[in-house]
C-alpha positions as CSV (number, residue, x, y, z in Angstrom):
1,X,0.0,0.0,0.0
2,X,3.0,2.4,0.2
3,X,3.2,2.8,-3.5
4,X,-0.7,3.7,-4.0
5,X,-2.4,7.1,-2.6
6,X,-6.1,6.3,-0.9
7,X,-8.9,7.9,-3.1
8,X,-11.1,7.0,-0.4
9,X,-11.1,5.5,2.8
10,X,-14.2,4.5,4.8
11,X,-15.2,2.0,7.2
12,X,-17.9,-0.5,6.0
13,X,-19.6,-3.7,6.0
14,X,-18.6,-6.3,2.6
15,X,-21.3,-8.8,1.7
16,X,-21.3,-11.5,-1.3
17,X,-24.5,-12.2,-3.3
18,X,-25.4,-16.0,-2.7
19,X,-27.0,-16.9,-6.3
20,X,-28.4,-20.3,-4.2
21,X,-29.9,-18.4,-1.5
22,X,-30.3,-15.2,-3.2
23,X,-29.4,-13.6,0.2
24,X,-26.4,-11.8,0.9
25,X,-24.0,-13.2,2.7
26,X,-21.7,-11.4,5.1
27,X,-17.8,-11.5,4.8
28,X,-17.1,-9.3,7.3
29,X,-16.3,-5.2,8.6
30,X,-13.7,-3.2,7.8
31,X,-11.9,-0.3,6.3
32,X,-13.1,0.0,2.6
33,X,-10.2,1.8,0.3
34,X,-10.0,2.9,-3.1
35,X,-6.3,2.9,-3.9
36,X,-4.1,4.2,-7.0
37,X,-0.8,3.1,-8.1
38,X,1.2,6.2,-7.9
39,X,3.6,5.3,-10.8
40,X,0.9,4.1,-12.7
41,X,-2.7,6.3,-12.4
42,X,-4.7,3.4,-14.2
43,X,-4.2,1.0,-11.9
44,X,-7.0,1.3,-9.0
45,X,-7.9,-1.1,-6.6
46,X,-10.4,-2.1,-4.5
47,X,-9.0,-3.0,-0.4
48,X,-11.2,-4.0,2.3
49,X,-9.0,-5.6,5.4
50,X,-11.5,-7.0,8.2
51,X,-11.7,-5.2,11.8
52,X,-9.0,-6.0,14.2
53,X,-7.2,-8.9,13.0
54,X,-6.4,-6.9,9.6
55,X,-7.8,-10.5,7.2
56,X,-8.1,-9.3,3.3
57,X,-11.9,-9.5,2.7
58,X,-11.8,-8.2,-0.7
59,X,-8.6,-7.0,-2.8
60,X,-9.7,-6.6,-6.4
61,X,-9.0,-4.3,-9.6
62,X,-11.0,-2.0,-10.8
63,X,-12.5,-2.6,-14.4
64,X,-13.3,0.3,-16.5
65,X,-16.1,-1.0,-18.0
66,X,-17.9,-2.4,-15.2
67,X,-20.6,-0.3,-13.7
68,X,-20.0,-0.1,-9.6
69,X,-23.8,1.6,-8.3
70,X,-25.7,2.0,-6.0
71,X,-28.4,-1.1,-5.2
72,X,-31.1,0.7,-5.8
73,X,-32.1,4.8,-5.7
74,X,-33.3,4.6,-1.9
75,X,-30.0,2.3,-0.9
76,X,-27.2,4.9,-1.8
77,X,-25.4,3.2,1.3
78,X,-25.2,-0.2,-0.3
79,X,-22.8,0.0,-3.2
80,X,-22.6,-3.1,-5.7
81,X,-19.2,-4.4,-6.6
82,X,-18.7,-6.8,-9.8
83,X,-15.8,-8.6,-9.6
84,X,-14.3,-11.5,-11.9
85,X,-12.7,-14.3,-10.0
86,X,-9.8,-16.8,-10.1
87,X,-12.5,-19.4,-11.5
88,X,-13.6,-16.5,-14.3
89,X,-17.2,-16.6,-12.6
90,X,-19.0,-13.2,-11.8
91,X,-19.3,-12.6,-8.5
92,X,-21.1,-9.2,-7.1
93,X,-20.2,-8.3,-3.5
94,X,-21.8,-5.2,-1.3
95,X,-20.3,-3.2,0.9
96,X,-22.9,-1.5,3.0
97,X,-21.7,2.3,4.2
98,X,-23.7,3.6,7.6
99,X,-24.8,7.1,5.8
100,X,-26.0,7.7,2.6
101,X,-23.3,10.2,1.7
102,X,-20.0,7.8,2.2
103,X,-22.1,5.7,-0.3
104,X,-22.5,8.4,-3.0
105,X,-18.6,9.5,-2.2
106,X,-17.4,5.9,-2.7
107,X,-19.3,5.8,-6.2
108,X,-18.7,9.3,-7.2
109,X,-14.5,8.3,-6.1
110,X,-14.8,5.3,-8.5
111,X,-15.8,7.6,-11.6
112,X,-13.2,9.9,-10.5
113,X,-10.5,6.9,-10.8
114,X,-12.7,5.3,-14.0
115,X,-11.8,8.7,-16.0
116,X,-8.2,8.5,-15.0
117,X,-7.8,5.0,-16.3
């Protein structure tokens, strides 16, 4: 992390979408970040390290063409994140913010770094 600056950093709670229960499933809380390379400005990623014991919940690349919004219009605190993963399935996690404004920051940071890319 010492060669990326933090676009955004906010504690938060990542969930998975279970396609067998159509539930989501929680994966933990944590401190949500948004970091870019500082040598290189297209490369973003997605960090989420759980509560105390500092676990990786999520550590994923950000893809250009993927849309990351909110889960509905009335639920700007749940954001939806697509991610591909090692099997090549689809996988959408959601990482749940306690105010609607960290939500609309978060998404609003990801466009930022989407333009940059």
């Amino acid at each position: 992390e010492e060669d990326e600056t933090p676009l955004f950093t906010q504690r938060s709670k990542l969930m998975l979408f279970n396609a067998e229960t159509k539930a989501y499933d929680s994966k933990g809380v944590g401190e949500m970040k948004l970091l870019q390379r500082k040598d290189d400005k297209s490369k973003v990623r997605l960090l989420c390290r759980s509560d105390g014991m500092g676990n990786i919940l999520l550590n994923t690349s950000l893809v250009k063409s993927f849309t990351y919004a909110p889960l509905t219009d009335e639920n700007e605190n749940l954001i939806k994140i697509p991610i591909v993963e090692a099997d090549g399935k689809l996988a959408t996690y959601v990482v749940k913010f306690k105010q609607k404004a960290d939500g609309r920051q978060f998404a609003k940071s990801i466009e930022n770094a989407k333009k940059e890319m």
